[in-house]
C-alpha positions in Angstrom: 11.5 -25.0 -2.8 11.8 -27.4 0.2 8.6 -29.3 0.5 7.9 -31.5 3.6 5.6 -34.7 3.7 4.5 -35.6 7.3 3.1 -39.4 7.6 2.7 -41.4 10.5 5.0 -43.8 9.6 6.4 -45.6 6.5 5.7 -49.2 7.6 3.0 -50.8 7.0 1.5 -52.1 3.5 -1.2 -49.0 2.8 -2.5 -46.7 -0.1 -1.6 -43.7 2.1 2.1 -44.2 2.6 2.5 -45.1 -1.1 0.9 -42.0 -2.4 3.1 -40.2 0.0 6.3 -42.2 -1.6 5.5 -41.8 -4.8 4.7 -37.8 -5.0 7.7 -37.3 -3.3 9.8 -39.0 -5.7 7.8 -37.3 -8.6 8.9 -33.8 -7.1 12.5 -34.4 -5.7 13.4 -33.8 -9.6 12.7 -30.2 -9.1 12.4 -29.8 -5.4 14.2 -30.5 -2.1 12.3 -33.0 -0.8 11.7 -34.9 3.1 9.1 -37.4 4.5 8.8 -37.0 8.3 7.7 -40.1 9.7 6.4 -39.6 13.7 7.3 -42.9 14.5 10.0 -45.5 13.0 8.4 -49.3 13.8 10.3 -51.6 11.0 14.0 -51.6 9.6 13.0 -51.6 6.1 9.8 -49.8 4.6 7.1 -52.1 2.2 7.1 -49.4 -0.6 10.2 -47.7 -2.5 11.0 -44.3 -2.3 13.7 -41.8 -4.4 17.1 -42.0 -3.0 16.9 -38.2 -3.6 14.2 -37.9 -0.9 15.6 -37.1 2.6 13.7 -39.8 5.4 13.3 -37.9 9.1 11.9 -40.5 12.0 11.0 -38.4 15.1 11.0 -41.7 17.2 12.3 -45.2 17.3 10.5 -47.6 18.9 11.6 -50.8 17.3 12.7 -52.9 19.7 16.2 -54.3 18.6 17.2 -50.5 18.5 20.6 -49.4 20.8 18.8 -45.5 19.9 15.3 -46.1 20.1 12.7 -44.1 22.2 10.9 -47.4 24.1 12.3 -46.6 27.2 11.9 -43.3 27.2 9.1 -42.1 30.1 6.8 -39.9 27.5 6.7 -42.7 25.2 3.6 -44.3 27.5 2.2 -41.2 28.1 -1.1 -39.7 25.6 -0.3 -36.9 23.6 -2.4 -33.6 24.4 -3.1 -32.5 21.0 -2.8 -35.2 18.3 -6.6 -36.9 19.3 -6.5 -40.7 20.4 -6.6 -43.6 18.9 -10.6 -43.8 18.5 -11.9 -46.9 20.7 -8.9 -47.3 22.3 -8.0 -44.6 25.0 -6.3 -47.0 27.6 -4.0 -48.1 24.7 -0.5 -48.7 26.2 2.0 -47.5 24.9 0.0 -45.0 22.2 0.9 -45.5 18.9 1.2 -41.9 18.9 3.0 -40.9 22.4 3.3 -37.4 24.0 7.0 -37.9 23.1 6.1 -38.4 19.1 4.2 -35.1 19.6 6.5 -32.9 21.2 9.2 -33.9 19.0 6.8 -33.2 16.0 5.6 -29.7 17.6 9.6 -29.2 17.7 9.7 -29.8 14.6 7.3 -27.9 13.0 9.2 -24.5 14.9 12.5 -25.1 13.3 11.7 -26.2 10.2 13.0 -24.5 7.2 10.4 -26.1 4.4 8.7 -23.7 2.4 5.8 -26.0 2.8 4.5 -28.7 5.1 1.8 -31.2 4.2 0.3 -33.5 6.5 -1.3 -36.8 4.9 -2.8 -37.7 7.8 -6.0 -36.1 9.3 -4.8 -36.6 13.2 -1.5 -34.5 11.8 -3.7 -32.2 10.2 -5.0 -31.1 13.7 -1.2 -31.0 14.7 0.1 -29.0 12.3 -3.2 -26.4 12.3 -2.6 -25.5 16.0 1.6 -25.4 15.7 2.6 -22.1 16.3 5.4 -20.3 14.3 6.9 -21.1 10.8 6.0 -19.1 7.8 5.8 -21.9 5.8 3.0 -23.2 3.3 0.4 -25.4 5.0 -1.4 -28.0 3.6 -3.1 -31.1 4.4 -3.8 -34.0 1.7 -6.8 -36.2 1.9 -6.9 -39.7 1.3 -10.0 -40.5 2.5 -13.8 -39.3 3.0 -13.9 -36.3 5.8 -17.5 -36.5 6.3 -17.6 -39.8 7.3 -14.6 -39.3 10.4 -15.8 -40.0 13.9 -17.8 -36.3 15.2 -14.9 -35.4 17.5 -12.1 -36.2 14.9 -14.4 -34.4 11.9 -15.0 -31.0 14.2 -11.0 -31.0 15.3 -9.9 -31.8 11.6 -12.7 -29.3 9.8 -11.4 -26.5 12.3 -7.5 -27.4 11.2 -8.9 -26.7 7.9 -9.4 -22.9 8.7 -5.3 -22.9 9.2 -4.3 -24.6 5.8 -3.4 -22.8 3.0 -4.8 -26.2 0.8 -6.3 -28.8 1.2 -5.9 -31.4 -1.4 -8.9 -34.1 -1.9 -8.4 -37.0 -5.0 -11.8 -36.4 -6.9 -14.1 -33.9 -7.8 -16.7 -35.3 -6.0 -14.7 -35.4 -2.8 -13.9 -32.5 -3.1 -18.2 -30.9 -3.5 -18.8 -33.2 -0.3 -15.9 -31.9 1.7 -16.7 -28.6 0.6 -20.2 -28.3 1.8 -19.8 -30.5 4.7 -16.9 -27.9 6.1 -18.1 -24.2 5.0 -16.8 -22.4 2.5 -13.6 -20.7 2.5 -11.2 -23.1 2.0 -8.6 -23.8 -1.4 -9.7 -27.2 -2.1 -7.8 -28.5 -5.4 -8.2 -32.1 -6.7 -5.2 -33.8 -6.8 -5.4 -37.0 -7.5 -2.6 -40.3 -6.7 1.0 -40.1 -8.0 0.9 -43.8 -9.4 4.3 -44.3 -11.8 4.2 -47.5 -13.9 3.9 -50.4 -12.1 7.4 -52.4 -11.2 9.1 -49.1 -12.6 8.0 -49.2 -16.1 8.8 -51.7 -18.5 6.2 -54.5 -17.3 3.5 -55.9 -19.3 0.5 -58.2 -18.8 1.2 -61.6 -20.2 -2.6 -61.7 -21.4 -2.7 -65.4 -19.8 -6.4 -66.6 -19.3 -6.4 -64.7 -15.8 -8.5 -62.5 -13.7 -6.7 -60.6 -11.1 -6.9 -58.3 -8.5 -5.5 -57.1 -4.9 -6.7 -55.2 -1.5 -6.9 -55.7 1.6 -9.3 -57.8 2.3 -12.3 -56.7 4.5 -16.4 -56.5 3.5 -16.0 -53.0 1.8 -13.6 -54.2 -1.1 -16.2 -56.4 -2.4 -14.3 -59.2 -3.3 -17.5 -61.8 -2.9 -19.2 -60.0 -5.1 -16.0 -60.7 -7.5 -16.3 -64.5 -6.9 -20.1 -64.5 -7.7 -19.5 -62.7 -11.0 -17.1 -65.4 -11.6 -18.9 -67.9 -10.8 -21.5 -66.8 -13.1 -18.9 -67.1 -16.4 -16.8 -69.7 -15.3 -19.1 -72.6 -17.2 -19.0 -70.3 -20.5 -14.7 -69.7 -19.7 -13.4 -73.3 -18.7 -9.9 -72.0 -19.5 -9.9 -68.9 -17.0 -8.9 -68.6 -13.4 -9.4 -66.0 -11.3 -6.5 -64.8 -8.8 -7.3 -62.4 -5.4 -3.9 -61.2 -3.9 -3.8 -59.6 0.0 -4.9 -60.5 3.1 -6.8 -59.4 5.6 -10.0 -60.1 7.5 -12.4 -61.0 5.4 -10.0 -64.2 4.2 -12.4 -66.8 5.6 -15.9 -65.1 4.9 -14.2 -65.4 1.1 -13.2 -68.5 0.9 -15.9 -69.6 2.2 -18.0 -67.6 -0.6 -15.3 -69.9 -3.1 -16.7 -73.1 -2.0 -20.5 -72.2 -2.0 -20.2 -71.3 -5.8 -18.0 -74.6 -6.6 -15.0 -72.3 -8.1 -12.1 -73.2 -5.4 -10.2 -75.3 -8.2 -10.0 -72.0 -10.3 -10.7 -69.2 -8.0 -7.9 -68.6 -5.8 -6.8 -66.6 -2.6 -3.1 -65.8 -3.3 -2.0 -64.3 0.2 -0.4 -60.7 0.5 2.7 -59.7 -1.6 5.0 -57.2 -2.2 5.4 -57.8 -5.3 1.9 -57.3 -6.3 2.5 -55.4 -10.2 4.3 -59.0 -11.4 1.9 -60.7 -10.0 -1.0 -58.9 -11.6 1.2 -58.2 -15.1 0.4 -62.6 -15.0 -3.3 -62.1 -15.9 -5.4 -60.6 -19.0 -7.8 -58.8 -17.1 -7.8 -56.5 -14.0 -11.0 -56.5 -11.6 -11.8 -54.2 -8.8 -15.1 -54.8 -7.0 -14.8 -52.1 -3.9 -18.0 -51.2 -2.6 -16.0 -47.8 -2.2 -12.8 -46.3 -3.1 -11.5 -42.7 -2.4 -9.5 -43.5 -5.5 -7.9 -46.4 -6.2 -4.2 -46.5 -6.7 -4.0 -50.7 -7.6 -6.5 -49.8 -10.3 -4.2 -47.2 -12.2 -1.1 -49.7 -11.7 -3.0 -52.2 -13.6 -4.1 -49.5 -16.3 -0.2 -48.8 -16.9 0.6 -52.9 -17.1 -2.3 -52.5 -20.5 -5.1 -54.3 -18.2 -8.3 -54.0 -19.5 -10.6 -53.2 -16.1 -13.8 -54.2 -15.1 -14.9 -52.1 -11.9 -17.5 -51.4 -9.6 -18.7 -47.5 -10.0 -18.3 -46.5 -6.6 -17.9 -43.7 -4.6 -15.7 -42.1 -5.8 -12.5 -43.0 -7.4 -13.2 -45.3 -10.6 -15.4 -43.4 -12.7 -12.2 -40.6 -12.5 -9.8 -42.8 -14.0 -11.4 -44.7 -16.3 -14.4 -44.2 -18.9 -16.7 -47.4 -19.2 -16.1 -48.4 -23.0 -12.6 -47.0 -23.6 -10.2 -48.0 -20.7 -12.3 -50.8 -19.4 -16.1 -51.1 -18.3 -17.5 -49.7 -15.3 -20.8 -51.8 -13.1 -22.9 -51.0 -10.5 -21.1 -51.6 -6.9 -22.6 -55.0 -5.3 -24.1 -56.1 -8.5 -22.6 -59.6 -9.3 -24.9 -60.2 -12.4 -23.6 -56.7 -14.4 -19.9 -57.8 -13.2 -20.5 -61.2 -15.0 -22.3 -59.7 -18.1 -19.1 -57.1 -18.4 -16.5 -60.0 -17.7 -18.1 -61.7 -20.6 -17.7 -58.6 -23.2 -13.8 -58.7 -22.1 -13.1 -63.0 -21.8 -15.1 -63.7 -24.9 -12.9 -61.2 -27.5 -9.3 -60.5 -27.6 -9.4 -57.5 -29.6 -11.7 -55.7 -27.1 -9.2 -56.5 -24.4 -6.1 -55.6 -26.6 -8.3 -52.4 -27.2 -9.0 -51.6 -24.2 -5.5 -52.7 -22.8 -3.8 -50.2 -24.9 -6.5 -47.6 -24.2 -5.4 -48.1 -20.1 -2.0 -48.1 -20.4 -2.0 -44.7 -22.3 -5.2 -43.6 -19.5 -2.5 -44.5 -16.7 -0.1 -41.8 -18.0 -1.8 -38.7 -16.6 -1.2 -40.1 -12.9 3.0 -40.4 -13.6 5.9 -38.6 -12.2 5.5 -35.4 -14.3 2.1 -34.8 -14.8 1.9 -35.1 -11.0 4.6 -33.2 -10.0 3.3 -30.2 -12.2 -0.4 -30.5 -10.4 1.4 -30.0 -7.1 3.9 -27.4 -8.1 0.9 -25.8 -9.3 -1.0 -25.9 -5.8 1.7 -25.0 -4.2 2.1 -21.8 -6.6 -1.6 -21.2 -6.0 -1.4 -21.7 -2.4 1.1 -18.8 -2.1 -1.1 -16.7 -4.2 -3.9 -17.2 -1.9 -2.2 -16.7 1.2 -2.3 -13.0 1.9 -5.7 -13.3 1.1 -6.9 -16.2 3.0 -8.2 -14.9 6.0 -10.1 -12.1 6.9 -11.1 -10.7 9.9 -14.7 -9.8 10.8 -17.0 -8.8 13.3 -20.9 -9.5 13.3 -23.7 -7.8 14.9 -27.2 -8.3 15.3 -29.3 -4.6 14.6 -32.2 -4.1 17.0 -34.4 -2.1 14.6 -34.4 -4.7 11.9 -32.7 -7.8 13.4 -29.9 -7.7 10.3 -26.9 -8.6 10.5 -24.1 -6.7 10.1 -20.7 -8.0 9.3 -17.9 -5.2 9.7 -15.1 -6.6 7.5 -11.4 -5.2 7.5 -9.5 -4.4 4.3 -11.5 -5.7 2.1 -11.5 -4.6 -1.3 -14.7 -2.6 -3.4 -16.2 -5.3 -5.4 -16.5 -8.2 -2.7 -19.3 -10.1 -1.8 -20.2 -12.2 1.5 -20.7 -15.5 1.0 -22.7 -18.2 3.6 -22.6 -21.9 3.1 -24.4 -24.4 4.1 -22.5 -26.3 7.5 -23.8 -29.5 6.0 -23.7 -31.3 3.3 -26.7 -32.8 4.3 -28.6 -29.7 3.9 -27.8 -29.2 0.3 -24.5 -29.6 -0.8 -23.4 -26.5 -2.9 -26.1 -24.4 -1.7 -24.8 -20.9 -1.0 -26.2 -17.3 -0.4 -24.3 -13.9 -1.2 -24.9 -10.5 0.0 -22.4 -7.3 -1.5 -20.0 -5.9 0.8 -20.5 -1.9 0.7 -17.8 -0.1 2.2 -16.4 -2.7 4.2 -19.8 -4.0 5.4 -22.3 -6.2 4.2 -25.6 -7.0 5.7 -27.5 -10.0 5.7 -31.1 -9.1 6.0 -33.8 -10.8 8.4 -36.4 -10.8 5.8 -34.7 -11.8 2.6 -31.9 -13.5 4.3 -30.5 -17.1 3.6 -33.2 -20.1 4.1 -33.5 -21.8 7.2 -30.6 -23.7 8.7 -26.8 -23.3 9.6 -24.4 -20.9 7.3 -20.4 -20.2 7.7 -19.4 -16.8 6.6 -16.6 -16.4 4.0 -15.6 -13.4 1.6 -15.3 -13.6 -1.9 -12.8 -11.1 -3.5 -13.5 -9.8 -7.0 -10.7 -11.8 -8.0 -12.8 -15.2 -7.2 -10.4 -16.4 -4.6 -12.7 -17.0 -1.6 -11.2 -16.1 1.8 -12.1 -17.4 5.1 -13.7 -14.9 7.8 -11.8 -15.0 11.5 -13.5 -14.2 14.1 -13.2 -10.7 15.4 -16.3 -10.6 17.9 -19.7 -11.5 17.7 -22.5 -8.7 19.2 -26.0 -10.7 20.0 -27.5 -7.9 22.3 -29.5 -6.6 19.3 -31.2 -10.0 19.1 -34.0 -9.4 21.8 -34.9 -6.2 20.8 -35.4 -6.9 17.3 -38.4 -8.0 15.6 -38.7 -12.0 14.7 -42.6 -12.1 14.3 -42.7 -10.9 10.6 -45.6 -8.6 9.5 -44.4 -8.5 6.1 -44.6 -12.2 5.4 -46.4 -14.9 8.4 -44.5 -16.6 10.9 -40.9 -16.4 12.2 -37.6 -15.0 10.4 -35.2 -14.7 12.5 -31.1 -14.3 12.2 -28.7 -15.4 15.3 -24.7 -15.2 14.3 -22.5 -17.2 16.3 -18.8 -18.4 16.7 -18.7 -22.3 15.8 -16.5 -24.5 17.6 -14.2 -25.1 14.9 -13.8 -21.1 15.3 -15.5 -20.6 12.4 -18.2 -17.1 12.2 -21.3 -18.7 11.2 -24.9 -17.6 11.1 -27.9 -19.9 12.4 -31.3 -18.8 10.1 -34.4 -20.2 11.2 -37.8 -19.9 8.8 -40.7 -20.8 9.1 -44.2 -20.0 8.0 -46.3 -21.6 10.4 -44.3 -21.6 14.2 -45.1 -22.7 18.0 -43.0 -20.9 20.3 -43.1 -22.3 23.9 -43.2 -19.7 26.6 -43.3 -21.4 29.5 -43.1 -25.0 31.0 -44.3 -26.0 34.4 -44.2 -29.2 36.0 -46.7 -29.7 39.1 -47.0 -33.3 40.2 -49.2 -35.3 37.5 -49.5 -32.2 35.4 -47.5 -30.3 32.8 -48.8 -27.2 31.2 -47.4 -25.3 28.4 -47.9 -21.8 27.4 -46.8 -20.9 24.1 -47.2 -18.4 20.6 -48.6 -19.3 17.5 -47.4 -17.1 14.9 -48.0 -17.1 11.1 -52.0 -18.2 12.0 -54.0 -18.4 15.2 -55.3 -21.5 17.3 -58.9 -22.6 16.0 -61.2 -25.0 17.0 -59.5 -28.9 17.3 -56.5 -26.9 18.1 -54.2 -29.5 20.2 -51.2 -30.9 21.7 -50.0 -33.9 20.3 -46.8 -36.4 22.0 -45.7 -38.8 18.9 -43.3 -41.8 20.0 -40.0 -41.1 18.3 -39.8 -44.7 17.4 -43.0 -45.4 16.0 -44.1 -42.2 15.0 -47.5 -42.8 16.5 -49.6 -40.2 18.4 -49.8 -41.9 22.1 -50.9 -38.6 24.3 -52.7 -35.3 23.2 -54.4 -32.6 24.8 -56.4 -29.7 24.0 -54.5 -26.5 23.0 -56.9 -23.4 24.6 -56.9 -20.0 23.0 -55.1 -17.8 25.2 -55.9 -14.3 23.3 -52.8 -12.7 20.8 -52.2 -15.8 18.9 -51.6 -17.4 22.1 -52.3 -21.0 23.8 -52.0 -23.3 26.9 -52.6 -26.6 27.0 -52.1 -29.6 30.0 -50.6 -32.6 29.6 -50.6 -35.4 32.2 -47.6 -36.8 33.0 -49.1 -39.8 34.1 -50.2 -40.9 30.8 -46.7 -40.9 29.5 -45.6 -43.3 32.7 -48.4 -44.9 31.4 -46.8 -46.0 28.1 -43.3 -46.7 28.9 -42.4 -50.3 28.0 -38.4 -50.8 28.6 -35.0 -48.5 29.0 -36.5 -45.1 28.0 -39.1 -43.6 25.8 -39.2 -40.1 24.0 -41.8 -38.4 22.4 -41.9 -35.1 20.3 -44.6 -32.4 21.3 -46.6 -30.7 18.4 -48.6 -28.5 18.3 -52.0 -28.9 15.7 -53.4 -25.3 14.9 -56.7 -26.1 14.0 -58.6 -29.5 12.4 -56.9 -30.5 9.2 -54.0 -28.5 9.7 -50.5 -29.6 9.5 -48.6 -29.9 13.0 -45.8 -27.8 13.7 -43.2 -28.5 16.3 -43.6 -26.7 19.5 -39.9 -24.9 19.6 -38.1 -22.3 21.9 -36.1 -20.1 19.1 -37.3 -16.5 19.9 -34.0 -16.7 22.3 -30.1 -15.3 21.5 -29.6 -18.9 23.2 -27.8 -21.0 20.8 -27.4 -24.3 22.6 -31.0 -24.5 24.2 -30.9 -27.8 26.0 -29.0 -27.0 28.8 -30.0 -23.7 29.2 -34.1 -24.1 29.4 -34.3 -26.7 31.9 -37.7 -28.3 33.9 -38.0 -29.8 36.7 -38.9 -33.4 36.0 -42.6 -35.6 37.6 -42.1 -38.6 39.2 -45.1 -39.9 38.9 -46.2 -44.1 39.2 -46.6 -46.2 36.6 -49.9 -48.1 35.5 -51.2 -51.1 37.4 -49.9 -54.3 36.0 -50.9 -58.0 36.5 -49.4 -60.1 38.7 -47.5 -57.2 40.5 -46.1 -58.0 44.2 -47.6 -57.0 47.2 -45.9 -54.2 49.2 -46.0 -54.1 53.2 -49.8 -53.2 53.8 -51.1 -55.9 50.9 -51.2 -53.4 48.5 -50.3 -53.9 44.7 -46.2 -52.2 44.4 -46.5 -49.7 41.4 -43.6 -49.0 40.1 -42.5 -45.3 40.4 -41.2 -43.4 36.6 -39.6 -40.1 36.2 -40.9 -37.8 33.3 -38.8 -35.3 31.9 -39.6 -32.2 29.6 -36.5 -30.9 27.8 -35.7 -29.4 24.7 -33.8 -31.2 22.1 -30.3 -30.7 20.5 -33.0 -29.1 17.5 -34.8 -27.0 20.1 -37.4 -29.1 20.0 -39.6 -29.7 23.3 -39.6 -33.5 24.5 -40.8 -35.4 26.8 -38.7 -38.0 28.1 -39.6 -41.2 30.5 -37.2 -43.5 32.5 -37.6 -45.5 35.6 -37.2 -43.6 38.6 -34.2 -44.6 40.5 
């Protein structure tokens, strides 16, 4: 099998580019292998790779280059599909060009790999809208997907839908990613090719040291590190402790060095490239991170046979080592249980040797072979999957009952429809499954999934989960179904829609007690609302009530009047929002109070097949003037100037109404 790695480039010192070195190496044994680099920067690359491991660079731009690409027009110019560098859109030249990205598109049509991984998310969204080539796709991740930039997350979760794999480094990762994304997707853990450091052979000297190495910037948590040190020091006059990279955090650091009084035995050591020698000086490995996608310094240290001391952070650590056996784990930012677990290794040399030889066999599992089997076995897995990764599906909202009704094309007898949560946020793992009957499965308005936003995906008998393309959404049923349950109070209601990563997906909203607006109108000082209770009916102390976003506080109310039906109106002056604007802009939430001692409920506009309601159901906005303030100027006929505000009613991204208050221009 030809397997192709594509990586920005294979210059600068980073966890990403040796991962991608090192699993390349571990499977040009049995494999032909390539890294495709976009862009060539430096002679000579930081980190070794197998001589049986063919390099491609689709540009040059180092200067002293005869060959090179600098000159070249495109090599200023943006690309059009990889996203920009976030921050930085005016950069010139991109580090990225429109030439790096044609010649990578070119690529990608002529290649002859069996399969193509990206380690890069910004690839990712490359190589999911290439065209052509019947070749494996996958992307790896390094790194945390939920927490990209919005733009880069929605471009690199719909890329998603065109991989046959995406590989994450921990269990963990891979529940988050999961969740966050929609279901649908082969996500295997495969965690960090790491081969013995300084190619085997290399063993810690057990000299009274502490070591460690990163970059060095406020996540790594290397303060922390030199307070826990700090803390021992007194008890271990003999150790030192040693921090090797650069980065910058240097000063903050040092500076954290000196405040504890340790500078004559705790020591900055600068970057190196020989890092595992370095580290194979010391007795006992530290890493401190605040958080870690994995950690590959930690398992070099584990195959030199250093004991570790480690923060337990997200997520890494606590996958490749158990607190007690290879080393002990400590709450992230907690310089006191550092110290008190740097004391258990410093005071006792058997512990360490213990624990030493406990690492170096713990570091084993992340070698050459064991690695290269994982991947052969993803890739093996991926091919499996592939005829059954996507299938296509149309959904439609029934009038009589306002179901819906997913049409679903070959699709074997034993299936089931599955809807995920879109979010994380909204409970990871959550899922609800409906059968598929014939080719159809139907999600039903009354004992449908909870509220909030599901992605559709079919699960085969088999297990293997397939995503669901989009072949057509129907929505026309939605208005003349029935929402207003009289089975069960309040609202129930099912609206399926097409995502904007492409992905079919089903917006369920629930709710027992719910205020449906009707009807806005602005006219001069005065706003008045019509709206539907539904689940109880207005009583007496029904109101109105504005709260201040920021302070949560109830600033403007109004009686809500019984209208007949379960329905209401109530008036709202606009001047008394003008009235309470202090600076830049103030929002506040409308909600409506059914009765005294009842609960609030948000006054809403969701009885619509409008998904996006904010710049559909629009109001004209008041502009009204603001209260009398002391020692306000004079205007032309000696009257006090008031200043002038405009107040807007709008509904929110959560189809919520809002009223919103900014000076009038």
């Amino acid at each position: 099998m030809k397997i192709a790695f594509l990586i920005v480039d294979r210059d600068h010192i980073g966890g990403v580019v040796s991962a991608v070195h090192n699993m390349a190496g571990a499977l040009a044994a049995r494999h032909e292998v390539e890294v495709v680099a976009l862009r060539r920067a430096r002679t000579a690359s930081t980190f070794p790779l197998d001589g049986r491991v063919r390099v491609v660079n689709l540009t040059d731009v180092r200067p002293e280059s005869p060959t090179g690409d600098a000159e070249d027009p495109l090599s200023a110019r943006p690309p059009k599909v990889y996203p920009g560098e976030p921050g930085d859109p005016g950069r010139v030249p991109p580090k990225v060009s429109r030439l790096t990205e044609l010649r990578l598109l070119r690529y990608l049509a002529e290649t002859d790999a069996d399969a193509v991984v990206s380690s890069n998310p910004k690839i990712t969204v490359v190589l999911g809208r290439a065209e052509g080539g019947g070749f494996l796709r996958l992307a790896q991740e390094h790194s945390h997907p939920w927490a990209y930039a919005p733009g880069l997350k929605r471009e690199v979760y719909a890329a998603y839908r065109s991989m046959d794999a995406v590989t994450v480094l921990t269990p963990e990762t891979a529940e988050r990613t999961r969740a966050d994304a929609g279901g649908g997707h082969f996500m295997p853990v495969v965690p960090n090719c790491v081969p013995p450091a300084g190619g085997g052979g290399l063993s810690a000297s057990g000299a009274p040291l502490v070591v460690t190495g990163g970059v060095l910037k406020p996540h790594k948590g290397f303060d922390v590190l030199v307070e826990a040190f700090a803390q021992v020091s007194g008890e271990f006059g003999e150790w030192g402790l040693r921090i090797h990279g650069g980065g910058p955090d240097r000063r903050r650091i040092r500076d954290a060095i000196e405040r504890h009084g340790v500078y004559e035995r705790a020591h900055l050591m600068g970057p190196t490239e020989r890092l595992p020698w370095e580290l194979a000086k010391g007795a006992v490995f530290a890493l401190p991170s605040k958080r870690e996608p994995f950690g590959n310094v930690l398992v070099e240290a584990m195959s030199l046979g250093l004991p570790v001391v480690s923060a337990d952070c997200d997520h890494g650590p606590r996958n490749i080592i158990t607190s007690g056996k290879e080393g002990l784990l400590v709450p992230p930012g907690d310089a006191g249980a550092m110290a008190d677990a740097l004391r258990v290794l410093l005071g006792d040399p058997r512990v360490r040797a213990e624990m030493g030889e406990a690492a170096r066999s713990g570091a084993e599992r992340f070698g050459e072979g064991p690695s290269a089997e994982r991947f052969t076995g993803v890739l093996e897995e991926a091919a499996r999957r592939r005829a059954a990764r996507s299938v296509r599906g149309r959904m439609t909202v029934e009038a009589g009952s306002g179901d819906v009704r997913i049409d679903l094309e070959g699709v074997p007898e034993g299936a089931e429809v599955v809807l995920h949560r879109r979010t994380a946020a909204a409970g990871a793992g959550e899922a609800a499954v409906f059968p598929v009957e014939g080719g159809t499965a139907r999600v039903p308005r009354q004992m449908g999934p909870a509220e909030g936003e599901w992605t559709v995906a079919v699960r085969r008998p088999d297990g293997v989960e397939a995503v669901v393309a989009d072949g057509g959404c129907d929505t026309a049923g939605y208005l003349a179904a029935p929402r207003l349950s009289r089975e069960a109070p309040g609202l129930r209601a099912l609206l399926p829609y097409v995502a904007d990563d492409g992905a079919p997906s089903v917006r369920s909203r629930v709710r027992t007690v719910h205020a449906e607006v009707r009807s806005v109108r602005t006219d001069g000082d005065r706003i008045t609302l019509h709206g539907d209770l539904w689940g109880t009916d207005p009583g007496p102390g029904a109101r109105v009530e504005a709260v201040r976003r920021e302070s949560r506080a109830c600033e403007v109310s109004a009686p809500a009047e019984p209208t007949g039906g379960g329905g209401f109106r109530a008036a709202l002056s606009a001047r008394a929002f003008a009235s309470r604007h202090g600076s830049g802009e103030a929002v506040w939430d409308l909600w409506l109070v059914p009765g005294e001692g009842a609960e609030r409920t948000g006054l809403c506009r969701l009885d619509t097949d409008v998904l996006r309601t904010t710049p559909v159901f629009t109001h004209p906005e008041a502009v009204v003037p603001g209260p009398r303030r002391p020692g306000a100027r004079l205007g032309p006929l000696g009257l006090l100037k008031r200043r002038r505000y405009a107040v807007r009613v709008y509904f929110s991204s959560a189809d919520r109404l809002a009223v919103k208050v900014v000076p009038a221009e």
